[in-house]
N, C-alpha and C positions, 0 to 999 in steps of 0.2 A: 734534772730534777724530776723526780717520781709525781706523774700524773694522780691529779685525786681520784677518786671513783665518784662516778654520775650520783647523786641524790636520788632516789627512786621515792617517790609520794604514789602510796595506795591511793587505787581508783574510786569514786564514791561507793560504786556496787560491790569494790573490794571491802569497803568499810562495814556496806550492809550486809551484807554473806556474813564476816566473823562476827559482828552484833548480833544478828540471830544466831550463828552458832554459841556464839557464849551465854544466849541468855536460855537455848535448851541445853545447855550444857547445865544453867546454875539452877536449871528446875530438876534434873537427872541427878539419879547416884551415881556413882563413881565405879566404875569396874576393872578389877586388876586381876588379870590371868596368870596363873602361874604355869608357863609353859616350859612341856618336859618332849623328847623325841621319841620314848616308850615307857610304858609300865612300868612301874618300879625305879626312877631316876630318882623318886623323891618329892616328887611335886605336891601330894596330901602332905606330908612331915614339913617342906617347906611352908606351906600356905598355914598350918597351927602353929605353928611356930611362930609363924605373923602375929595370928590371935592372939598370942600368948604376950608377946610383947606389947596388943594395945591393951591388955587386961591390963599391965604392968602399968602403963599409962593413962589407966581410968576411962578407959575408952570405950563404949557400952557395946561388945562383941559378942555375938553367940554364934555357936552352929548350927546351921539349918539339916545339914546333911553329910554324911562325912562315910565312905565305903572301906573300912578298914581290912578286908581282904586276909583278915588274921593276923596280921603285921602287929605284934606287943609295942615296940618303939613308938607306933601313931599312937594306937590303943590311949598308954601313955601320956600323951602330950594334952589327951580331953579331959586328962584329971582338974579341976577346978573351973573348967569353963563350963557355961552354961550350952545346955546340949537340947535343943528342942523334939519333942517325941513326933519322929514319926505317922505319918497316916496309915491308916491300915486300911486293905485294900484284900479284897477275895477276889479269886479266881479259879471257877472249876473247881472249888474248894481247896485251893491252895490259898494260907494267908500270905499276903505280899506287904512290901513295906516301900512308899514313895515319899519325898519331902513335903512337909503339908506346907503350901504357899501360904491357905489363910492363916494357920497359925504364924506363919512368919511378917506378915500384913498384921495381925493382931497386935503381936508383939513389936511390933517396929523398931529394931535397934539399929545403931547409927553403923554398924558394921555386921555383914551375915558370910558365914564361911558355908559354899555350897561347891561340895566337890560334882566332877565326872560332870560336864558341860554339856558332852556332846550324851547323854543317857537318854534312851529311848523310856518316856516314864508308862506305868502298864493302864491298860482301858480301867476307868473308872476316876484318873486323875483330871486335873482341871484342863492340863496342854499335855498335848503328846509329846513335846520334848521338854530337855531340863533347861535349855537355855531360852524358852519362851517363858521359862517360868522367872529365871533371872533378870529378863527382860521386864516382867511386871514387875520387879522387885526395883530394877532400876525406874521405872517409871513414877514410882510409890516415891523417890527419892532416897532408898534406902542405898550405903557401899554394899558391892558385893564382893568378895573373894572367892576364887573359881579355879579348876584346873585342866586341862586341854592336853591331847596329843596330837603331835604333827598331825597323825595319819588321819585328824579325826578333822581338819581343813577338808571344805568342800572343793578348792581349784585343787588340790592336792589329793585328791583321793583313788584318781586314776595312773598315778604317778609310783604311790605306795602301794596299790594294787600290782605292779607291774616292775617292782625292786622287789617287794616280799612274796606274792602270788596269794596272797589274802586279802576278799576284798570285802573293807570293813562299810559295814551298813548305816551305824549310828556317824553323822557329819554333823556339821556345825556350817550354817551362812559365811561366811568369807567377812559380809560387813558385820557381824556382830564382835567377830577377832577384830577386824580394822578400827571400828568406836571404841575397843578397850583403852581405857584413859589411861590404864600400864601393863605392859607385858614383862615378867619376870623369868628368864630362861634357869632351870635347873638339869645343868648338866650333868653328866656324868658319862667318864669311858667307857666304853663296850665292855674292856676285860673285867672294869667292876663290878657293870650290870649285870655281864651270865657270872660272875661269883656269888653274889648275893641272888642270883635264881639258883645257883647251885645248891646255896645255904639254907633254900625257903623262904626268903625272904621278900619275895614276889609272889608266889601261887605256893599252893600247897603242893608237898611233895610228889601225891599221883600226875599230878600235871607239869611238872619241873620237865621229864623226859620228852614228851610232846614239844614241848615251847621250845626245846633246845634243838630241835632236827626240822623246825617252820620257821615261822615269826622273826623267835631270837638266834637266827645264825649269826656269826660275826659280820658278816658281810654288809646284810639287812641291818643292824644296828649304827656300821657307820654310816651306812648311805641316810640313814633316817637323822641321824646325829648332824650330818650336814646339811639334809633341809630344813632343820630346827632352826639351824644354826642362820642360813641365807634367810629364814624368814626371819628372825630375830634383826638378824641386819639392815634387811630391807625396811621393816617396819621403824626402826633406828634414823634408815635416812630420808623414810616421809617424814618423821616427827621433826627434824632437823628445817625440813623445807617447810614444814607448818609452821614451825617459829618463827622461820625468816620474815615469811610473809604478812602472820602477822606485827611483827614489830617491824615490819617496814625495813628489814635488812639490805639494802641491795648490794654489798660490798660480799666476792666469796667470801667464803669458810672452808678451808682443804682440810675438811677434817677427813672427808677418803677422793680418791683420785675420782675423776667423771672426766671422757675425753669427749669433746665436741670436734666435729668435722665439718668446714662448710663444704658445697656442693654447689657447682657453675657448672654453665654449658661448655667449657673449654674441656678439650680433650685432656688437660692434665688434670682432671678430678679424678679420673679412672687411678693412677697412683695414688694421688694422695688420698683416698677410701682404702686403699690397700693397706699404706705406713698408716692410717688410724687404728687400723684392724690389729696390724701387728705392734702398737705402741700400747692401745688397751689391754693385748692379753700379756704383753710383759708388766703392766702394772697391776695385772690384777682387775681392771676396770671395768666399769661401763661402760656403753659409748654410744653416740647418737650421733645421725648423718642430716642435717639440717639444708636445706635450701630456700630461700630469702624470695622471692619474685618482685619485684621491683617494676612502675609502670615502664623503665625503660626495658624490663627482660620479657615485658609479655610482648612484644612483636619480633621477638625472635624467629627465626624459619623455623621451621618443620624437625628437619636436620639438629638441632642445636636444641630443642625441646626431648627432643625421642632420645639423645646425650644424655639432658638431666634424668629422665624417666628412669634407662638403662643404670646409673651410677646410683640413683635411690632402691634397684630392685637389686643393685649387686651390693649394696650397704646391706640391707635387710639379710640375702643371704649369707652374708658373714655376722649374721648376728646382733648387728644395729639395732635402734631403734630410729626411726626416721622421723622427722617432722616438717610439715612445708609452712612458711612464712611468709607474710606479707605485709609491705610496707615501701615509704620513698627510699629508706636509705637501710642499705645492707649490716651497713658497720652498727649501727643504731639498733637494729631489730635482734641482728644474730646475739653482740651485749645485751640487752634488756633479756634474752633469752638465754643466754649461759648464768647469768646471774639469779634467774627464777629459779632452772634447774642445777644451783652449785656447782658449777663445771668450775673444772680447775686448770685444766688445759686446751685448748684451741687450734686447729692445725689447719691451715691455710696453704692453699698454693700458690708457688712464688711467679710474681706478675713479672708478664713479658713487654709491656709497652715502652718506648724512648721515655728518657728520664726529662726532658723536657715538658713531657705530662706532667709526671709527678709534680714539677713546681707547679704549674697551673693547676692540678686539680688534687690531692695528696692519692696513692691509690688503695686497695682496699687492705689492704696489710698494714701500711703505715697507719693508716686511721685504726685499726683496732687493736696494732700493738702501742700505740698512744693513749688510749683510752679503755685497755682493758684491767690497770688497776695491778692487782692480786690473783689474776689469770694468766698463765702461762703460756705463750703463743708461739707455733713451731711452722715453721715455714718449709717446704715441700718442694722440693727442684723435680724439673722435669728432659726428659730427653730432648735434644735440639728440635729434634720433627715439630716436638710436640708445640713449642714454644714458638717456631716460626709460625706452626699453623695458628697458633692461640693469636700473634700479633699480625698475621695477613686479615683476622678480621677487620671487615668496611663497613663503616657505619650504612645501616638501609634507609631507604628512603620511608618514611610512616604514613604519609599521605599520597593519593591519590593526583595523577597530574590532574585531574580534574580542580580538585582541592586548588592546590593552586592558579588556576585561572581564575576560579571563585576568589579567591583572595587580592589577587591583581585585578578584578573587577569591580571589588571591594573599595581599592585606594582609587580607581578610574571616580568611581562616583562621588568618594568625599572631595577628588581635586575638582571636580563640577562644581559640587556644590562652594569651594571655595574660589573657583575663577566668578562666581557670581557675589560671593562676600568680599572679595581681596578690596576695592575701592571705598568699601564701609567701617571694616573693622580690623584692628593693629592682628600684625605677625603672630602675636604668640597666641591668637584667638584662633588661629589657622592651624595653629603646633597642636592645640586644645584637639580641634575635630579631626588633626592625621590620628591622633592615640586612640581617640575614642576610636575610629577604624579597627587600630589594631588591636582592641579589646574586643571587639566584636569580632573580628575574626578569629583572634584565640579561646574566645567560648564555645564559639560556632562550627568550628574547621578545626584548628586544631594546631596544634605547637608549632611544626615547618612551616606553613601557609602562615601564621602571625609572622614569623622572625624574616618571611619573606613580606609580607606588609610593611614590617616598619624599614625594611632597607628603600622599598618604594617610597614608601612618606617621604621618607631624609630627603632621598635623589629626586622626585618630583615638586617636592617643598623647594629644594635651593635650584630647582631647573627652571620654574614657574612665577617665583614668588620675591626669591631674594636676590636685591640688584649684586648686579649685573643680570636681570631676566633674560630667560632663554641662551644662557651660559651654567656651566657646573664651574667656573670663577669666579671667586668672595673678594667682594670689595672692600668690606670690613670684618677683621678677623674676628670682632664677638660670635659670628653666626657662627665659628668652628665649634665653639663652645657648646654652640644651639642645638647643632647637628650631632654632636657628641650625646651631650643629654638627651636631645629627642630620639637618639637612636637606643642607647642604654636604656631610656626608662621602656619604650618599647620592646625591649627585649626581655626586661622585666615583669613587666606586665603580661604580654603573652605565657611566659613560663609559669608564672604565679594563678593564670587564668587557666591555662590545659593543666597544671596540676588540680588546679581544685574542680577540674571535670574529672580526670582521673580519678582522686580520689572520690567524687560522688559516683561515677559509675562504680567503686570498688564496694561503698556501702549500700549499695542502689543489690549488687548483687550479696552481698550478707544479710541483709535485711529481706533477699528473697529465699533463701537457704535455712535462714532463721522464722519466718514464715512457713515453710513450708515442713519442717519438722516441728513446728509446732503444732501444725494444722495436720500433719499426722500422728502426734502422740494424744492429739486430742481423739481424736476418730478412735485408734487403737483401743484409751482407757473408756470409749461409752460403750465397745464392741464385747460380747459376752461369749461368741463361739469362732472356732479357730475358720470356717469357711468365711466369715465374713470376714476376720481378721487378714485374710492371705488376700482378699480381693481389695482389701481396703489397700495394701502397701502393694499391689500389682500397679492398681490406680496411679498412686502416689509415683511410683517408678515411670510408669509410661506419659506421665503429665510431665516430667521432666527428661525423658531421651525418645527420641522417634523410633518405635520397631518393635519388637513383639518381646514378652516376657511370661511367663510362667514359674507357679508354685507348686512344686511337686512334695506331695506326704508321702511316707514310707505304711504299709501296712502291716500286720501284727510281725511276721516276722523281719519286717528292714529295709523290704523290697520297693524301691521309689514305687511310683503309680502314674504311668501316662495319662495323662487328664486327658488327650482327645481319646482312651478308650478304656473311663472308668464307667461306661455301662455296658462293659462286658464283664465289669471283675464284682460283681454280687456287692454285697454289704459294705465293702472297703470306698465304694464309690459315693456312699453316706457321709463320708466323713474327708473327704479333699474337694475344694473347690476347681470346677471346670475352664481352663485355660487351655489356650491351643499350644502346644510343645515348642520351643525354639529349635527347631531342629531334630536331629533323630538321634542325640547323642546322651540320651539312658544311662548308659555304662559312664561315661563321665561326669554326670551328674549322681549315679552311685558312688562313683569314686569321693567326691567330695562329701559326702554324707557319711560315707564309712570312715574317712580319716580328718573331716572335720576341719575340709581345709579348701579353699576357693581352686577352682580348675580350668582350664577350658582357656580361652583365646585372653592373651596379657597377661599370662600365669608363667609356673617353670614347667606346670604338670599338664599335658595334652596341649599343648598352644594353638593345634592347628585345628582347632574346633573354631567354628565361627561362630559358637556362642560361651557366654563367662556364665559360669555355675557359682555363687554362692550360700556355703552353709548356713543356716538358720541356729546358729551355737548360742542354744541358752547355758544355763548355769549348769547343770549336770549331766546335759547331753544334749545332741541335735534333734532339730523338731524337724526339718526337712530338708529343702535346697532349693533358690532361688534361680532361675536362669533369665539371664537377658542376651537378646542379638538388634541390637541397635543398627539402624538403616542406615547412617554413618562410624563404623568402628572407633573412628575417630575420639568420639566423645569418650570413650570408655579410659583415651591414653592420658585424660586430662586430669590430674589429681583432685585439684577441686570438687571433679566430679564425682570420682570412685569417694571420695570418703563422704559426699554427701549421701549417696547408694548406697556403700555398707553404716552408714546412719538409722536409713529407712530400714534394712534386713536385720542389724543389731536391735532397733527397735520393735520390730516386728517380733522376734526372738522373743524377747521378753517376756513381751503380751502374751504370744501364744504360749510361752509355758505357766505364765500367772492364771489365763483359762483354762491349761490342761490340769493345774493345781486344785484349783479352784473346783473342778469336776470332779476330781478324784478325790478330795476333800469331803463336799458334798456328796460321793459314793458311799463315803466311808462312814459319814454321821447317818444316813438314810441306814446302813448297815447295821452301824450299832443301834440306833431307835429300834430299829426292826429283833434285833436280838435280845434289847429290855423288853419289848412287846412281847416277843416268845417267850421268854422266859417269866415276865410279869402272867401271861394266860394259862402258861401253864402250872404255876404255883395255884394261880385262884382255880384253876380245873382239878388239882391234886387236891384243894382246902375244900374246896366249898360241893365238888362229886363226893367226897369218902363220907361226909356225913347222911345224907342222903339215902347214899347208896347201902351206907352200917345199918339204917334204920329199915330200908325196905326187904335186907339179906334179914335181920334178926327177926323183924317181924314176920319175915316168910319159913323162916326158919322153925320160929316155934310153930305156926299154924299146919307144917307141914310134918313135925315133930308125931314121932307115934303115940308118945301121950296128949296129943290133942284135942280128943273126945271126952279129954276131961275140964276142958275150959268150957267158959261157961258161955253162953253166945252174945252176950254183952261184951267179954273180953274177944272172944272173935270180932265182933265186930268195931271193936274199937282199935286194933292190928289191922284190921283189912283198912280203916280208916285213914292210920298212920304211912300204909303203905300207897294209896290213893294217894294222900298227901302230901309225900314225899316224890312222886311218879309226878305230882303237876309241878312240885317244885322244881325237878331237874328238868322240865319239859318250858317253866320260865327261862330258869339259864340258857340252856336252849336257845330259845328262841330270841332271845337281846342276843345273841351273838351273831343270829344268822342276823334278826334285824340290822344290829352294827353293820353288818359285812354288808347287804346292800344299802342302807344307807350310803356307807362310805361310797359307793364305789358309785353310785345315784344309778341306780335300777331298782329302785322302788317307784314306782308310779303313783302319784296320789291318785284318791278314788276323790273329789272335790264335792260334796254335797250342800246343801243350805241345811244347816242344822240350829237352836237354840242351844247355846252353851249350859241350861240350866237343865237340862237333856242327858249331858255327857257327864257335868256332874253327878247327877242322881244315879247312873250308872256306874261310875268308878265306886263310892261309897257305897254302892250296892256288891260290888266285887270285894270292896276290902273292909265288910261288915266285921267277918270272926276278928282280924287284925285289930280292928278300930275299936273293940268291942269295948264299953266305959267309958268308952274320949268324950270329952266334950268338943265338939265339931258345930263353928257358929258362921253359916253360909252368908253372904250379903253381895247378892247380885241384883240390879238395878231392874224394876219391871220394862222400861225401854232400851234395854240391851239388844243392839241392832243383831240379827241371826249371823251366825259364819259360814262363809263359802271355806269348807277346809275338806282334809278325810276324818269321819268321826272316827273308826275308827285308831288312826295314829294319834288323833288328839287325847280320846280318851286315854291311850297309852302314855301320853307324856300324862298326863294328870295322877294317871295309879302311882308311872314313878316317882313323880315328884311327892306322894302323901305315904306313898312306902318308904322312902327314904326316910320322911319326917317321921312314921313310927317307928322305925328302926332305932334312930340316933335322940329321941327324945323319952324320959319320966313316961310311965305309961297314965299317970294322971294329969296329964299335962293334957291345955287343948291346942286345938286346931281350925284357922282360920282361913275361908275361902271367900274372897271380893275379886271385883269385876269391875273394870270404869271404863269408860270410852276419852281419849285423848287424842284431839285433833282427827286425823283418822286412820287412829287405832285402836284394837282393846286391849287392855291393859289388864289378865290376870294377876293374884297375888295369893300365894300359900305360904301361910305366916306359921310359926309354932313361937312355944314361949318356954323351948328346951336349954341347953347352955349356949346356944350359938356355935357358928362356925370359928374354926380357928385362926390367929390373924393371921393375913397375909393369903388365907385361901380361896377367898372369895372365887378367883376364878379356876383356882385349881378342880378344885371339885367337879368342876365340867368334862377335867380331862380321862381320854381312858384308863380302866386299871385304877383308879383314885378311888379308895376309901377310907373313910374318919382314922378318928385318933383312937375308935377302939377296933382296931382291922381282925383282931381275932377272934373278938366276940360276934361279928357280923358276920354274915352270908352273902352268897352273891359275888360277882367278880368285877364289882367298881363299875357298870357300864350303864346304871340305868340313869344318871344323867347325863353322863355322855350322849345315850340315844335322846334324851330329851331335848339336848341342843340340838342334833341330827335333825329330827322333826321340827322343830320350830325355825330352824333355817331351811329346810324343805316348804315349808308354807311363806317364808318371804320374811319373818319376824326375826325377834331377837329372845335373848336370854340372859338375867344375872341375878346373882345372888348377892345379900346384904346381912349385917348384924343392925340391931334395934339397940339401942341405949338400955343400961340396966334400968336408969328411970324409965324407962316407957313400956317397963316389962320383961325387953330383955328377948331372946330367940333369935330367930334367922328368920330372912323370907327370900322366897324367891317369887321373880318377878319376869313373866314371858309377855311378849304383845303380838297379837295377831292382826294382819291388816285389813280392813274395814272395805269388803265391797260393795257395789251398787246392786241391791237386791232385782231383779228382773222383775220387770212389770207382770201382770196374770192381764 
């Protein structure tokens, strides 16, 4: 009769994980890639094709972006869809054309077709790539439709570099492919693809000859066609094991072969790792090399450990994937774990023990081809050596002969304390305090020393206790009974008592593993620079193994950096944190950097180094190499260990390449600000110099003119005027720039005077008399307006600007209003006008450099004299901002500065 399959019930946190995934899944759009292996398979003609059918379907579709590449056929297919225009975009006076996100956000359709995923979008768009932009599109809740080439996978990019010899720039995150909610593979053969390159139907004909002698050789096309193809599949059989999980599957699914191997310390695993090796690549498969530990396999010797290690490094080199396990029961753990991972077949090696066992105990093959269901389970014979060695194994002793003295000292004192009870209280009051013994000793000591407790209880109990006393002869056969159960539940008890010490030591150390990777990823995300980042995970390493560790960076060109002598190597020594070297082994710790691959001592690669190099493999490339030389090597053989260490260096990884991003990132906006800034200064130095400069060339021109003894000296002198006047106005510009520049940079020094504010106004309006000239100007400053500790000069500069600005941008019969209040202790100027106001939304724009009104062409000036306004008033300690007045109340803008109120000095 065919065994059922185990019931498998999701774990609570298994339940919480897919609730939260499902409920940002149902706040997200939906993204389906249309994945091709090169150019021209079809993947644009596929994905409108799509469109075309939801039109068909009333389905509200547009195209965001769509690269037609000259192809008539695609062209085609956009006849009747709605097709969204382009953003336009200059560069260097090139017009360029990128997908407009906000118009795609405006319009929100329930479906958007945005070809070329991986497209680097050009400066001036909102994200540097296109699938940051489809990211916000999904975020919006919007589907997206999209198209992708193998080559253009970020884990795959060094792979296709190195089959085709071109290495493509534009990649795409790996998780953004993995969240795709569908992937649609459009194939097509090589011999099709170079016909249709032959035809034009990929590139234009100048470039058909090229593509055909690089890129597209036939060779390159199948190799690409096949990694299409293995991701297509792979991604097939995660989505498979996502199902499962979620619905709570635990019965296989053979929908493709997956071979599982277990792994023991008995000499016949070495075979059966091998027949797994050669069973997977006859079917095609997968296959993973699994070992279970078990609290009876962790007091294994030495000998019988360094077995399992050796048969997991020799799985791995044939291809494996390995996983270590833990739990009471083998049969139990290794099921629960082929069933996660759909395994379909199972390959065990065939047990050597007398069958006499087997009735007593079943052994591991019976029990899991008993309960393996819809898994197929193959059994593994081994050479005689191998088998007598497997069954000369002797059970070891776990405990200490101390341990047991402890134990028998244990039962010495509860038979005390019952040759003191025996005349007060019945027999099974006495059975009561031998158990309680032997619970105490199996919490305390340990599984041997209990099951030797309760064999003492029994024989001191009926040597002591039950007539016939001081005889091991029963006078009445009930007590065999007594002695029965008393010995059984005693044996129970202790097993049930050292297991659940086992097991609490087992979660005692998970819960210090999961502690301590958390307590490092915390550290990691507060840390902003990669020195502090390498000392934090040095930390972390040496709080968990005794011996010395080091984090070596490579410098610009590759070359590691001995930390005990980065203050020999100049500026390189800026940027790696100082640690003392494990060792003098450089070259093998290059080794693992350049091939991105762990080295050094429990490796295949330099073993005989006495210290382990691990690389620091972030996502795109290596960030340096970790080394450790632990003061017992030991620790390093123990798997627990190693994956809790390359935990700490994977994570580490990360971080430092999310701060070297994060730098470069930041390099790159400081880059572009700075090249709108150039370019913003130099427009208003070309706009706002050639006026100026037209009026002092013509006006020197004429006066210089040979008939200019015929002008009359009023007109001289009203030229020589214009020329004055135009020489101070370019000598203003001037000077707010030099002002800007130290400002910015704070090398201006105030000059701090006690001055009357009523002082500094009378001087500004005495400088912008001809300006102001008709204004009406209604001053209201307070007669106990306390004096200011400031620089008059700078002040008075912020005042001109601020009432130059307001003649500028206001009615020249408009007026103007100057007040002054004290609040708490500050004062509170305010220059009001009653022009159209500022425009909405700019209130604080206007402060910034380079920023002028909405008539930029009719003004002068290069946007900065409120900028320097703010400069100065946060040079004196105050603030600044600007406001619109209600039409009812008049109507205009004010701006409004405070300067802070000092203690006048006594005379």
């Amino acid at each position: 009769m065919a065994s059922q399959p185990e019931e498998r019930r999701p774990a609570p946190d298994e339940l919480l994980a897919r609730m939260r995934r499902e409920e940002a899944r149902a706040q997200r759009g939906r993204l389906k890639i249309f994945f091709g292996a090169a150019p021209g398979v079809g993947k644009s003609y596929a994905m409108l094709e799509a469109a075309r059918k939801l039109e068909a379907e009333n389905v509200d579709v547009v195209i965001g972006y769509v690269e037609l590449h000259g192809r008539p056929d695609t062209e085609k297919l956009l006849e009747g869809l709605e097709v969204l225009p382009p953003q336009k975009l200059e560069h260097r006076g090139v017009q360029l054309t990128e997908f407009d996100v906000d118009a795609a956000l405006k319009r929100r359709p329930r479906v958007i077709c945005v070809d070329e995923l991986a497209h680097s979008n050009h400066l001036g768009a909102r994200h540097p790539r296109r699938w940051m932009d489809v990211e916000e599109l999904l975020g919006a809740g919007i589907d997206v439709y999209t198209t992708v080439n193998v080559q253009h996978l970020d884990s795959l990019n060094d792979v296709v570099a190195q089959i085709t010899g071109v290495q493509v720039r534009e990649t795409v995150p790996d998780r953004v492919f993995d969240a795709a909610d569908e992937v649609e593979l459009v194939d097509l053969p090589p011999d099709e693809l170079l016909q249709r390159l032959r035809e034009g139907k990929v590139y234009a004909s100048e470039k058909t000859g090229q593509a055909l002698t690089s890129f597209f050789r036939k060779g390159n096309l199948i190799a690409l066609r096949e990694l299409a193809l293995r991701t297509t599949a792979d991604r097939v059989d995660a989505a498979l094991r996502a199902y499962r999980e979620d619905h709570a599957i635990a019965q296989t699914w053979a929908a493709g072969e997956f071979v599982l191997v277990c792994i023991g310390p008995d000499p016949l695993s070495e075979r059966v790792v091998r027949a797994a090796r050669r069973l997977a690549t006859a079917l095609h498969a997968g296959w993973i090399a699994v070992y279970v530990e078990t609290p009876a396999l962790t007091r294994l010797p030495r000998a019988a450990r360094d077995r399992v290690l050796a048969n997991l490094k020799l799985a791995e080199a044939l291809g494996a994937e390995t996983a270590n396990l833990s739990g009471e029961s083998v049969a139990s753990e290794l099921l629960a774990y082929a069933r996660r991972r759909n395994v379909s077949k199972i390959i065990l090696g065939k047990p050597s023990r007398p069958r006499w066992r087997d009735r007593l105990r079943p052994s591991l093959v019976d029990e899991i081809a008993r309960r393996s269901g819809a898994i197929d389970v193959y059994v593994i014979s081994g050479e005689a050596g191998e088998q007598a060695a497997q069954s000369r194994r002797l059970p070891r002793r776990t405990s200490p002969w101390q341990a047991y003295a402890r134990s028998a000292a244990v039962v010495a004192a509860i038979t005390l304390v019952c040759e003191l009870l025996y005349p007060h209280v019945e027999l099974t009051n006495l059975v009561m305090l031998y158990l309680l013994g032997t619970v105490y000793v199996a919490a305390r000591i340990g599984r041997g020393p209990s099951a030797l407790a309760a064999v003492l209880s029994v024989l001191l109990f009926d040597f002591l206790f039950v007539p016939p006393i001081y005889s091991f002869a029963v006078s009445d056969a009930q007590y065999l009974i007594t002695f029965g159960v008393m010995l059984a539940t005693g044996f129970v008890i202790s097993h049930f008592a050292a297991r659940g010490k086992r097991q609490a030591a087992v979660a005692r150390a998970r819960e210090r593993r999961t502690n301590e990777l958390y307590a490092l990823s915390r550290e990691l995300a507060q840390s902003r620079n990669v020195d502090e980042l390498g000392r934090i995970v040095i930390r972390h390493i040496l709080a968990d193994i005794d011996g010395e560790a080091a984090m070596l960076l490579p410098d610009a060109e590759g070359r590691l950096l001995d930390p005990a002598r980065f203050c020999t190597r100049g500026a390189a020594a800026a940027h790696a944190p100082r640690y003392p070297v494990p060792g003098n082994d450089l070259g093998i710790a290059q080794w693992a950097y350049d091939y991105r691959q762990k080295a050094g001592r429990n490796t295949d690669t330099l073993a005989s180094a006495d210290a382990l190099y691990l690389p620091l493999n972030a996502l795109k490339r290596c960030i340096g190499v970790v080394g450790l030389r632990p003061n017992d090597p030991a620790r390093l053989d123990v798997p627990e260990q190693m994956q809790l260490i390359e935990s700490f260096v994977n994570q580490a990884a990360v971080a430092m390449e999310r701060v070297q991003l994060a730098q470069t990132a930041q390099a790159a906006d400081v880059e572009i600000e700075s090249e709108k800034m150039r370019n913003a200064l130099l427009s208003s130095i070309s706009h706002d110099f050639r006026t100026p400069l037209a009026s002092i060339v013509g006006a020197a021109s004429t006066l210089l003119d040979e008939s200019g003894h015929a002008l009359e000296p009023a007109q001289r002198k009203a030229l020589l005027h214009t020329v004055l006047d135009e020489a101070n106005r370019l000598h203003r510009l001037v000077g707010n720039l030099l002002d800007l520049t130290r400002l910015g940079a704070g090398k201006l020094a105030l000059k701090r005077q006690w001055v009357p504010l009523e002082e500094i106004v009378g001087a500004v309006l005495r400088r912008l008399h001809d300006a102001l000239d008709g204004r009406k100007i209604d001053v209201a400053l307070p007669p106990d307006l306390p004096l200011l500790h400031v620089d008059e000069v700078m002040i008075e500069q912020l005042l001109f600007n601020l009432l130059d600005n307001v003649q500028k941008y206001t009615p020249a019969s408009s007026a103007i209003e100057i007040a002054a209040s004290t609040v708490r202790d500050e004062i509170v100027v305010q220059v009001r006008d009653h022009g159209p106001g500022l425009p909405p939304g700019e209130e604080t724009q206007v402060f910034e450099k380079f920023h002028r009104g909405r008539d930029e062409a009719a003004q002068s000036g290069f946007g900065l004299g409120l900028s320097i306004a703010r400069a100065i008033v946060e040079a004196h300690g105050g603030d600044i901002r600007a406001r619109n007045h209600p039409a009812d109340q008049g109507g205009g803008a004010e701006f409004l500065f405070t300067l802070p109120i000092e203690q006048e000095p006594r005379e």
